[in-house]
C-alpha positions as CSV (number, residue, x, y, z in Angstrom):
1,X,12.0,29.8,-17.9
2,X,11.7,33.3,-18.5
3,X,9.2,32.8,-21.2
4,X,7.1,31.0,-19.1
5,X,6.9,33.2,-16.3
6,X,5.8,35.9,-18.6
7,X,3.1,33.8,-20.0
8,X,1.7,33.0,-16.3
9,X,2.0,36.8,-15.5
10,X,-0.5,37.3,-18.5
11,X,-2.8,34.8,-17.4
12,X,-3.3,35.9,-13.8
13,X,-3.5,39.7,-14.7
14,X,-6.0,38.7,-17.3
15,X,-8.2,35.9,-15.6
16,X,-7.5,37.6,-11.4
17,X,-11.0,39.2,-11.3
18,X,-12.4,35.9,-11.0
19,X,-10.7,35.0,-7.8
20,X,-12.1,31.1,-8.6
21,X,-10.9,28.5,-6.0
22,X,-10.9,24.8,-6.5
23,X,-11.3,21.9,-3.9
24,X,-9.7,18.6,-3.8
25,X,-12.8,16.7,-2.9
26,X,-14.5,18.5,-5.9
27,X,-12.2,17.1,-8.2
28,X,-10.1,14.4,-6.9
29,X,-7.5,14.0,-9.5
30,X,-4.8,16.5,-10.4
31,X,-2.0,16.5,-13.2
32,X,0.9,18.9,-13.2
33,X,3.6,19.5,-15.6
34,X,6.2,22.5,-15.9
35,X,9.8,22.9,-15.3
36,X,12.8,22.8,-12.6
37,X,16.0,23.9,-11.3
38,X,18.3,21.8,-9.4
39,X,20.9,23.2,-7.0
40,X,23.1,20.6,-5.9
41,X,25.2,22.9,-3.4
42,X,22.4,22.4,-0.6
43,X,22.7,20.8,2.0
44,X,21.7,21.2,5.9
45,X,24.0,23.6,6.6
46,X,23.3,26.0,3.2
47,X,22.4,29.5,4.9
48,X,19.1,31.0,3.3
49,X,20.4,33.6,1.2
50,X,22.7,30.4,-1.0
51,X,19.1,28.6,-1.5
52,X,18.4,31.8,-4.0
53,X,21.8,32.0,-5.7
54,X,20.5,31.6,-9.1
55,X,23.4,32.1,-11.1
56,X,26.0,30.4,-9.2
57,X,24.0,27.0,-7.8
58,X,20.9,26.3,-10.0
59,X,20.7,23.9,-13.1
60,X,18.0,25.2,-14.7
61,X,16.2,22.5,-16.9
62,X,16.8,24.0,-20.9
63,X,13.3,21.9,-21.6
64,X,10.1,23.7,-20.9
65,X,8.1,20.6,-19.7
66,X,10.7,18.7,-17.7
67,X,8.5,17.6,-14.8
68,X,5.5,15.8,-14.6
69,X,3.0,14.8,-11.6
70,X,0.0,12.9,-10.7
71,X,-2.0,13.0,-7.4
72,X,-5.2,12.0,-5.9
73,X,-7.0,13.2,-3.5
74,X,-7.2,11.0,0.3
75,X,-9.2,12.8,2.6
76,X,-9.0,15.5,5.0
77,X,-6.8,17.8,3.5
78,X,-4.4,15.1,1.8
79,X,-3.5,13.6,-1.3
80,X,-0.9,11.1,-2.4
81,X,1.1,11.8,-5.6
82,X,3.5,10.6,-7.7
83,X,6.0,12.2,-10.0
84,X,9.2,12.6,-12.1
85,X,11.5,14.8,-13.4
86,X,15.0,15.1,-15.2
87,X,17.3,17.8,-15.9
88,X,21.1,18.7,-16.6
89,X,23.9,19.3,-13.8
90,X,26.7,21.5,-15.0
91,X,27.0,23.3,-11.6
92,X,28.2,20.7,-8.6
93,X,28.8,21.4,-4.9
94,X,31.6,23.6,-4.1
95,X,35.1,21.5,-4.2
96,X,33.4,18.9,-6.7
97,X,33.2,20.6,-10.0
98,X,33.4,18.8,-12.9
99,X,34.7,21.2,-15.4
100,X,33.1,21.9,-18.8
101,X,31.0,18.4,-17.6
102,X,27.5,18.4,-17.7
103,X,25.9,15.2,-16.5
104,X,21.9,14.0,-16.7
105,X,19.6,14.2,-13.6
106,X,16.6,11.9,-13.4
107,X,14.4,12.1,-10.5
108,X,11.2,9.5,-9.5
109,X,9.2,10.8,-6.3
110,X,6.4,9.9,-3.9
111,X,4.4,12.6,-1.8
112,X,1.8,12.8,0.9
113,X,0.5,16.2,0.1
114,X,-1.4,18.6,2.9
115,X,-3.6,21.6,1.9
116,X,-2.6,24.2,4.6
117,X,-4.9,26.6,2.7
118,X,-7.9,26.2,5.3
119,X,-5.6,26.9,7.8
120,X,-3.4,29.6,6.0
121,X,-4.7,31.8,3.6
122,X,-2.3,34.1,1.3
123,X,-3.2,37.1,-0.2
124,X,-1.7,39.6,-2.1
125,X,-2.7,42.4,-3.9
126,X,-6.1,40.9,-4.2
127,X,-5.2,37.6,-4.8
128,X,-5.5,34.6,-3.1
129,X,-2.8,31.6,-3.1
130,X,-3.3,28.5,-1.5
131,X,-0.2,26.9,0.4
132,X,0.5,23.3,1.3
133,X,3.8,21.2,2.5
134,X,4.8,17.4,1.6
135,X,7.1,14.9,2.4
136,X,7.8,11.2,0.8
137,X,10.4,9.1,-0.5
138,X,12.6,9.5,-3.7
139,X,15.1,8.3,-6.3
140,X,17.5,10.3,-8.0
141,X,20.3,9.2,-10.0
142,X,22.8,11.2,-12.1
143,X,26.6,10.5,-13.0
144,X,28.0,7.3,-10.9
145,X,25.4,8.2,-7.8
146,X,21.8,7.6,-7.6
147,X,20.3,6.0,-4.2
148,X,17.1,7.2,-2.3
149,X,16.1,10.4,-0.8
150,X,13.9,11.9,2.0
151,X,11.9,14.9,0.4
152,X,10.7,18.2,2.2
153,X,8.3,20.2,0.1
154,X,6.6,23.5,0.6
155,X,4.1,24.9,-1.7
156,X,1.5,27.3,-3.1
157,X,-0.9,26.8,-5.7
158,X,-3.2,29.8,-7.8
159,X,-6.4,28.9,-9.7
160,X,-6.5,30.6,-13.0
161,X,-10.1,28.5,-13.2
162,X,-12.4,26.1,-11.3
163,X,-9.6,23.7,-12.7
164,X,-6.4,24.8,-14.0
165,X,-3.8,27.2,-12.3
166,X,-0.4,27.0,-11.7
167,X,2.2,25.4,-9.2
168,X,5.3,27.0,-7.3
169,X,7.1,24.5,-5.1
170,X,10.7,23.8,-3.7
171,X,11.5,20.7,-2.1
172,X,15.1,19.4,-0.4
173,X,15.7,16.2,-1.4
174,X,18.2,14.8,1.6
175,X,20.1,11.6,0.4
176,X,19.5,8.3,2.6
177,X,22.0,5.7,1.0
178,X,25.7,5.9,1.6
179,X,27.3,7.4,-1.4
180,X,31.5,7.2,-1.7
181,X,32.9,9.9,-1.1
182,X,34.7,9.5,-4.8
183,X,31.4,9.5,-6.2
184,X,29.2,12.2,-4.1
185,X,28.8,14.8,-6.6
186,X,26.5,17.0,-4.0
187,X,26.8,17.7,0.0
188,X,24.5,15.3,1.2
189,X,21.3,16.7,-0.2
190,X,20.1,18.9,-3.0
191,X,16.9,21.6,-3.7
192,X,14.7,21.6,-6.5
193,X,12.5,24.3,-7.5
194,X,9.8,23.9,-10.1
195,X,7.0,25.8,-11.5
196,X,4.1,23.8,-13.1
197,X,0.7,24.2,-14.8
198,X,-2.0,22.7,-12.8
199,X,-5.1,20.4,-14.2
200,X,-7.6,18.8,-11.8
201,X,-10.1,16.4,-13.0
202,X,-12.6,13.8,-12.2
203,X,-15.3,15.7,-10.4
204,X,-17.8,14.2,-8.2
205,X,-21.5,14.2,-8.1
């Protein structure tokens, strides 16, 4: 993780002058891949400041590409994607550790995408990042429990070029089956954060 964040610090200092935005109608179709933390303490009633406790809640995935995406553009401001990712949970939900067990993660994911970036623009120090939230069905599965998921994501992107930048999201992932209570490994709902490199293709006449 920390190696790629250094990497995509380089490439914005270096390529920032340009200031290049890119627009979905442009180029309709959009790949991302990357990695992801998991933190399976969250739940509805997490405050804020547990949502960034690094250390004590997040998986972080030890593979550098452990996410992948595709996505289309609709219209007006929307796309529809699709996506997976997996991962590895050795830190559970207070009062259901596992000790010294790690257990595989596997995620598959829908999402109605909105650009909020006409609406909302983000600047700092110079440069711009364009925001956008989501929300669509999932299925996770890892140990005993798997079943389906409502996610809540929220979003920016930054163009490095007319077509490639990179990807910043975090999504809650609330669970929609009925899990046993033996089995629920989490408190009803989990985060994931990712960071992704960003390819958009197919452009229009």
């Amino acid at each position: 993780m920390k190696k790629i964040i250094t990497l995509l610090s380089i490439l914005i200092l270096i390529i920032n002058p340009l200031e290049i935005r890119s627009q979905d109608k442009d180029y309709p179709w959009q790949i991302s891949f990357g990695t992801n933390a998991v933190d399976i303490e969250a739940d509805t009633n997490t405050s804020i400041s547990e949502f960034f406790n690094v250390n004590g809640n997040w998986n972080v995935s030890k593979s550098p590409i452990s996410m992948f995406s595709v996505s289309k553009y609709v219209s007006g401001n929307f796309s529809f994607g699709v996506g997976a990712s997996f991962n590895s949970i050795s830190k559970y939900a207070t009062d259901r550790e596992l000790s010294n067990i790690t257990n595989d993660y596997f995620s598959i994911d829908a999402m109605l995408k909105y650009d909020l970036s006409e609406l909302l623009s983000i600047k700092v120090l110079g440069t711009t990042f364009e925001p956008f939230v989501g929300i669509g069905p999932g299925w996770t599965s890892f140990n005993d429990q798997d079943g389906l998921t409502a996610n809540f994501s929220l979003g920016v992107n930054y163009w490095l070029t007319e077509t490639f930048g990179v990807v910043a999201m975090s999504e809650y992932k609330h669970n929609l089956d009925d899990i046993d209570d033996g089995l629920m490994l989490d408190e009803g709902g989990t985060m994931r954060w990712s960071l992704m490199f960003v390819i958009k293709f197919g452009k229009t006449e």
